[in-house]
C-alpha positions as CSV (number, residue, x, y, z in Angstrom):
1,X,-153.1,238.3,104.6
2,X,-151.2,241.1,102.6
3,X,-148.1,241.9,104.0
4,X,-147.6,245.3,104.2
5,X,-144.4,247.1,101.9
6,X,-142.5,250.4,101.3
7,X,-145.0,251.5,98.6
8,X,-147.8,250.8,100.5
9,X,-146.4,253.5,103.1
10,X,-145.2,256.0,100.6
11,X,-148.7,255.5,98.8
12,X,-150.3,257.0,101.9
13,X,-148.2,259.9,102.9
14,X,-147.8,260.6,99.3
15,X,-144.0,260.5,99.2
16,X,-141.6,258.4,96.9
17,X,-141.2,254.6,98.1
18,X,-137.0,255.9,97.5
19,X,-138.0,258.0,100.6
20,X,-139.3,255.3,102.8
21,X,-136.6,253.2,102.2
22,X,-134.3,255.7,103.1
23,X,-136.3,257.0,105.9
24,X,-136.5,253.4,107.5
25,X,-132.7,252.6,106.7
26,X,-131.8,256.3,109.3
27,X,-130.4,257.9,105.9
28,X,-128.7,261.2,106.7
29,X,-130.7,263.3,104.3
30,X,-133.8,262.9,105.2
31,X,-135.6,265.1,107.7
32,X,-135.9,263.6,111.4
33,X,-139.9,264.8,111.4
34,X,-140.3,263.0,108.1
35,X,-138.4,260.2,109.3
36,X,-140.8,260.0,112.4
37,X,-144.2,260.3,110.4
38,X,-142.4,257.2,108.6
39,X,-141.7,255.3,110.9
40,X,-144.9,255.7,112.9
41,X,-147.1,254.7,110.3
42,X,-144.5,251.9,109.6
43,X,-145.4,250.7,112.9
44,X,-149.1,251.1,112.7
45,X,-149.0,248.8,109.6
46,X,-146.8,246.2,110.9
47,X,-144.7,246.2,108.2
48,X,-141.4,244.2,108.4
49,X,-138.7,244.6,105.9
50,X,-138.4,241.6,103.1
51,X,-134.8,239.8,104.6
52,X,-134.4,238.5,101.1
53,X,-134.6,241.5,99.4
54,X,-132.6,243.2,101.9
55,X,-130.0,240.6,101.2
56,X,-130.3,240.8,97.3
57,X,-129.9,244.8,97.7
58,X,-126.8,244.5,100.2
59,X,-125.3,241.2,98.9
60,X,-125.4,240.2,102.7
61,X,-127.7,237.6,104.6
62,X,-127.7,237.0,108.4
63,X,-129.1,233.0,107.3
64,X,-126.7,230.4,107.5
65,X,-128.0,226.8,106.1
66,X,-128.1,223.5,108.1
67,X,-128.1,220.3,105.9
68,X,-128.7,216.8,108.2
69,X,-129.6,213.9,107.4
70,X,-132.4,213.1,109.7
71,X,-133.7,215.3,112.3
72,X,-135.4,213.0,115.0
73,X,-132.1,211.7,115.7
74,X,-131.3,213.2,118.8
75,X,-127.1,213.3,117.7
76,X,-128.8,215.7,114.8
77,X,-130.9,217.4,117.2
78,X,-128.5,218.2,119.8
79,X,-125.8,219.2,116.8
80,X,-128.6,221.5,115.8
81,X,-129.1,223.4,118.9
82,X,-126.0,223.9,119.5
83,X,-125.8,225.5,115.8
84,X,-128.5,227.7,116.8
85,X,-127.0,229.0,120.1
86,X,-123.9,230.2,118.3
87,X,-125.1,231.4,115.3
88,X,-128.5,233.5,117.5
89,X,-125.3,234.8,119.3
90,X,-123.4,236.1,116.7
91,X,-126.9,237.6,115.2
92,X,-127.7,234.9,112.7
93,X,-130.6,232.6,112.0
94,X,-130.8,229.2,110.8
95,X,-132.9,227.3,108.2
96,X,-132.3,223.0,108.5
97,X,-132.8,221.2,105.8
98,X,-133.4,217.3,106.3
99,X,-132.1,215.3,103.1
100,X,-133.9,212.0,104.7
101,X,-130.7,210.3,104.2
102,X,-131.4,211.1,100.5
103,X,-128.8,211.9,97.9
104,X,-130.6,213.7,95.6
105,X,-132.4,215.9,98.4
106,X,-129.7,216.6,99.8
107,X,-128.9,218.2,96.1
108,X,-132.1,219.7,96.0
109,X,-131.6,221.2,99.4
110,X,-128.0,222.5,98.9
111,X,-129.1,224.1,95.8
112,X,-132.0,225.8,97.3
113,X,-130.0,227.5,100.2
114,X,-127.7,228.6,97.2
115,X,-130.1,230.5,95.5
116,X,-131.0,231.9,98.8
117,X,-127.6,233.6,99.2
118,X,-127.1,232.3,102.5
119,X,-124.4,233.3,104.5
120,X,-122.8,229.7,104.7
121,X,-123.3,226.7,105.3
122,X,-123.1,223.6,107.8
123,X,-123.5,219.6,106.1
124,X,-123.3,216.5,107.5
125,X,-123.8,214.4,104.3
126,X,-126.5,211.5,103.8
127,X,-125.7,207.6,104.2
128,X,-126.0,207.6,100.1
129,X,-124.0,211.1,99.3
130,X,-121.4,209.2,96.7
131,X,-120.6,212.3,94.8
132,X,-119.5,216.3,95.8
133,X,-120.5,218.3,92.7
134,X,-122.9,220.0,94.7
135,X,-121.1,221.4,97.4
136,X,-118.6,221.9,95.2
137,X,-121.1,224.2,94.0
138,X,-121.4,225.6,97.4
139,X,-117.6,226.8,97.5
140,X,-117.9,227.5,93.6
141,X,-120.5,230.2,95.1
142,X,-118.2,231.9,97.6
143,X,-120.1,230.5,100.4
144,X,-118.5,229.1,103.3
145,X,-118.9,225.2,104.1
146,X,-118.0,223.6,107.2
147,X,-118.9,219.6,107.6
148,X,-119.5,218.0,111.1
149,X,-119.7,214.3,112.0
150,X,-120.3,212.9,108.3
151,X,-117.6,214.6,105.7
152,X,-116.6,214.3,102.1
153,X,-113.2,213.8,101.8
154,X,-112.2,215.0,98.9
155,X,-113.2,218.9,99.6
156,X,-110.9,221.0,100.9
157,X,-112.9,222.5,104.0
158,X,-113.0,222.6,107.6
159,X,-114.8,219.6,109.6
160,X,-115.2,219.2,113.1
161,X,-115.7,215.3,113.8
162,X,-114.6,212.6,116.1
163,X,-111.8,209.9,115.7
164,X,-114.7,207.1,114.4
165,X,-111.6,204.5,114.2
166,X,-110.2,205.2,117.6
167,X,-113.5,205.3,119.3
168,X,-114.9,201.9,117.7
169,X,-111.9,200.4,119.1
170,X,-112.5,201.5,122.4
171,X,-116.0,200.1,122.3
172,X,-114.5,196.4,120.8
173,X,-112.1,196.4,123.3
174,X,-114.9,197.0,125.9
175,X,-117.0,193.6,125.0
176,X,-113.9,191.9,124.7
177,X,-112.7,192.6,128.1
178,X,-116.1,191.5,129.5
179,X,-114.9,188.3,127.4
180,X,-117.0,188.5,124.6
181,X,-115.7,186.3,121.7
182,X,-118.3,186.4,118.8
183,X,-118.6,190.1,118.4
184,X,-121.0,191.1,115.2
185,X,-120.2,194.5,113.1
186,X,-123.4,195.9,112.0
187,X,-121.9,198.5,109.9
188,X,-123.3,201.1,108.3
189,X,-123.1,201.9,104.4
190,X,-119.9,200.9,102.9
191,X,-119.4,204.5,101.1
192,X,-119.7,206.1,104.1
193,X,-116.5,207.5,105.6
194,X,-117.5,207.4,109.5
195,X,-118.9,203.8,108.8
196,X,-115.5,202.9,106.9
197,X,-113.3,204.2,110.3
198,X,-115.5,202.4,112.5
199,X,-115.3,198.8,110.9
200,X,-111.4,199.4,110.7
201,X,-111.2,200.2,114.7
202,X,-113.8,197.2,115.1
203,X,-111.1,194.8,112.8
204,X,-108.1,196.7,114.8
205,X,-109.6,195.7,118.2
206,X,-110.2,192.4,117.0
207,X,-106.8,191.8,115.1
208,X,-105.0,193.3,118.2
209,X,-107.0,190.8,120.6
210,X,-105.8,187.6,118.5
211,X,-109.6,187.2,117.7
212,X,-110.2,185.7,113.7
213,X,-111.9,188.1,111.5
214,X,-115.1,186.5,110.4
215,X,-116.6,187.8,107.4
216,X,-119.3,186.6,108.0
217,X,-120.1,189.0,111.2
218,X,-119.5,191.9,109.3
219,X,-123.1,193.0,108.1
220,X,-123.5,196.1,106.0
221,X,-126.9,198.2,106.2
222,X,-128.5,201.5,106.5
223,X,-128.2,203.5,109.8
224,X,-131.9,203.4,111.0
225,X,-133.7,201.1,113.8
226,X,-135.3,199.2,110.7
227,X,-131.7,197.9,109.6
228,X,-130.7,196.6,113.1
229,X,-134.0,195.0,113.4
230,X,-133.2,193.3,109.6
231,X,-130.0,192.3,110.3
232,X,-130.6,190.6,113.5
233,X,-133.1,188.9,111.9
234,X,-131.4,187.9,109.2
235,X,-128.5,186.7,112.0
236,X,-131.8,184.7,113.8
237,X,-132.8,182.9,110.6
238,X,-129.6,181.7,110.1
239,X,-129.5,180.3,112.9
240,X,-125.3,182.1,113.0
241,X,-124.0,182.2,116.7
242,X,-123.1,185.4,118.2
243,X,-122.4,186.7,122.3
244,X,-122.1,190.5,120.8
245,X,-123.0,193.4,118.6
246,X,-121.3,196.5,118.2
247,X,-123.0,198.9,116.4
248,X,-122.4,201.4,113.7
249,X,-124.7,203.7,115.8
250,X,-127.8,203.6,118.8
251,X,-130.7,203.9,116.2
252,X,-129.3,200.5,114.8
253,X,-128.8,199.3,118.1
254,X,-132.2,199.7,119.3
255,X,-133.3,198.2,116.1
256,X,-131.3,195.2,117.4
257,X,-132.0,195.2,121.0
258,X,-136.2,195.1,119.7
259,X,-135.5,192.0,117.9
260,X,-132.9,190.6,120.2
261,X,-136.0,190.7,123.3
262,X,-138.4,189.3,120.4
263,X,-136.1,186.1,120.2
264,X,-136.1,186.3,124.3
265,X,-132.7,186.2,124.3
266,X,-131.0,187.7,127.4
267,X,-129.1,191.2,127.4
268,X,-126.2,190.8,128.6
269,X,-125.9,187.0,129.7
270,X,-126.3,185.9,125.9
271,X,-125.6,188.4,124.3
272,X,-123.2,192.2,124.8
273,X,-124.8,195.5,122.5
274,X,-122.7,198.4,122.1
275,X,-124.1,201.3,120.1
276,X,-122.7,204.7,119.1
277,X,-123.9,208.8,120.1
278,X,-125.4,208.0,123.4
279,X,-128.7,208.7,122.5
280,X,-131.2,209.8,125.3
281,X,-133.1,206.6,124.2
282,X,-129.8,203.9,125.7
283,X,-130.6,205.2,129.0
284,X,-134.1,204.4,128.5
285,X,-134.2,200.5,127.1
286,X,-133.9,197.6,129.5
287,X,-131.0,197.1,130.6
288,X,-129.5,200.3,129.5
289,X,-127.3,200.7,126.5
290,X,-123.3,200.7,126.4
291,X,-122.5,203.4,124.0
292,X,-119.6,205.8,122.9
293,X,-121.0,209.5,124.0
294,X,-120.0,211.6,120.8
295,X,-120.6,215.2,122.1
296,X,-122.9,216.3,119.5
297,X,-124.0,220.0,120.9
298,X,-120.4,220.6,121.4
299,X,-119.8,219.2,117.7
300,X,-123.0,222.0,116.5
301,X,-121.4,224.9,118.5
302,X,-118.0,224.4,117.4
303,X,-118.8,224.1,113.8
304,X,-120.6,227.4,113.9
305,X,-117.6,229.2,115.5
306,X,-115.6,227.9,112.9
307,X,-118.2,229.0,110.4
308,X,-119.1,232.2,111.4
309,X,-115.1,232.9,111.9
310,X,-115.3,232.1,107.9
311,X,-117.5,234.8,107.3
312,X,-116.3,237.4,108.9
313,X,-113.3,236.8,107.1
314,X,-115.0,236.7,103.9
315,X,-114.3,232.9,103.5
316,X,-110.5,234.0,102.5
317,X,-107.4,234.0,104.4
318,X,-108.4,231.2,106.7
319,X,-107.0,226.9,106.4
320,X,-109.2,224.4,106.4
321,X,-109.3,223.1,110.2
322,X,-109.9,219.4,111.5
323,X,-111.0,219.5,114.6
324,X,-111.2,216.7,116.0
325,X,-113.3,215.8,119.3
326,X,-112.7,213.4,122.1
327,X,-115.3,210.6,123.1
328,X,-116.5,208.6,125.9
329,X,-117.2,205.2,126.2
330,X,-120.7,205.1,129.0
331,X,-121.1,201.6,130.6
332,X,-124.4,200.0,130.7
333,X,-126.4,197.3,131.9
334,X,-126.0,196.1,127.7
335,X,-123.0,194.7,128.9
């Protein structure tokens, strides 16, 4: 279906499409019956201005860019609503982009809301993200960046995120109070910055506890239920003894936990699971889940305030901000 423009209205009322636009943007020198005639047949023809060439014309969007990794993660999902409650607030719209944990979409996606002159623009970067060039590109641009849960170090812009170290300790220190012993670390990607914090408060609470680091119960993977799954297997055919997991986060967790029930070994008598986010799914399982709560709406709300501060500023005169979130540990049947 056609969609209807300014010279389709100024083609039937005969006028220039100069006129329309004017008419339809309340310009001053144009006559309120012409104006009205406009307008009507405006409305008759459903015709809704083109936001992109509106934005070209005014060098001005009302869009603001979302980049995730994964959107059925319900951390991601809940960070995106509460995105979208501030920025519908303040008059903006949204687009999220999913880079599917993917570097190069993640490119591909950053560089597609840059040619769309968005207003800004909120990350949290992909398990495989190992280089910046492309948001630098972002800031290169004039465009405001703020990261959230999963940051790049190296660039200079506000974050909102939660102390990863700090809150793995807390979970470690958990399972060892329950007198846990053999406590697994399936970590995340090694290049990842909130995977790095949380293996250093996992080998803090350890270290701190007079526990022996063993190497050999630090696993690396990816961040999905496929990589817990793998790695307990892995654990399984090795036949390597374990009473605990903490993991990186609940998707790998659950990953766990379905291999864990496959083995028909008991949760919690043989073996303690601590995951990460809280996740509606930990309250789901059997037993339920111990998890650090990461306040993920509040993380997508804030991060939009601190955005949309940005851009009414016109990305100047504003520091970069940490902000920095508290976290909960909530204590399941897991353990």
């Amino acid at each position: 279906m056609k969609h209807t423009t300014i010279i389709d209205i100024a083609k039937k009322l005969g006028i220039s499409a100069s006129t329309v636009s004017r008419a339809l943007s309340n310009h001053p020198d144009i006559k309120a019956s012409t104006k009205n005639q406009i307008k009507k047949l405006a409305r008759e023809l459903k015709y809704n201005p083109n936001p992109m060439a509106q934005s070209l014309k005014n060098n001005k969007t009302t869009m603001i860019g979302v980049i995730v990794p994964v959107i059925k993660h319900d951390f991601f999902a809940y960070a995106i609503s509460g995105i979208e409650e501030v920025a519908y607030q303040s008059g903006y719209t949204i687009i999220v982009c999913q880079s599917n944990e993917s570097y190069e979409r993640e490119v591909v996606n950053t560089n597609a809301l840059i040619r769309q002159r968005v207003a800004g623009i909120i990350a949290s970067i992909s398990q495989s993200t190992n280089n910046s060039e492309h948001f630098r590109a972002v800031i290169d641009h004039g465009i405001p960046l703020v990261f959230f849960d999963r940051e790049i170090k190296d660039i200079n812009t506000s974050k909102v995120i939660i102390d990863d170290a700090k809150s793995a300790r807390m979970a470690v220190n958990h399972l060892i109070d329950r007198g846990y012993k053999s406590i697994a670390h399936f970590a995340g990607p090694k290049s990842l910055t909130i995977c790095e914090l949380r293996l250093k408060g996992y080998t803090e609470a350890l270290k701190n506890a007079h526990i022996p680091l063993n190497d050999d119960l630090i696993l690396f993977g990816g961040m999905d239920e496929s990589d817990g799954y793998r790695t307990m297997d892995t654990l399984i055919k090795k036949k390597i003894k374990i009473d605990a997991i903490f993991a990186v986060n609940d998707p790998v967790a659950i990953g766990a936990y379905q291999r864990i029930k496959e083995a028909g070994l008991k949760i919690p008598s043989e073996i303690g699971i601590v995951g990460f986010s809280n996740n509606k799914i930990t309250n789901l399982v059997e037993p339920g889940l111990t998890t650090v709560d990461q306040p993920s709406y509040e993380m997508g709300k804030i991060a939009a305030e601190v955005l949309i501060k940005l851009i009414g500023n016109g990305n100047k005169s504003l520091k970069a901000k940490k902000i920095i979130l508290d976290t909960k540990l909530v204590i399941r049947g897991s353990t």
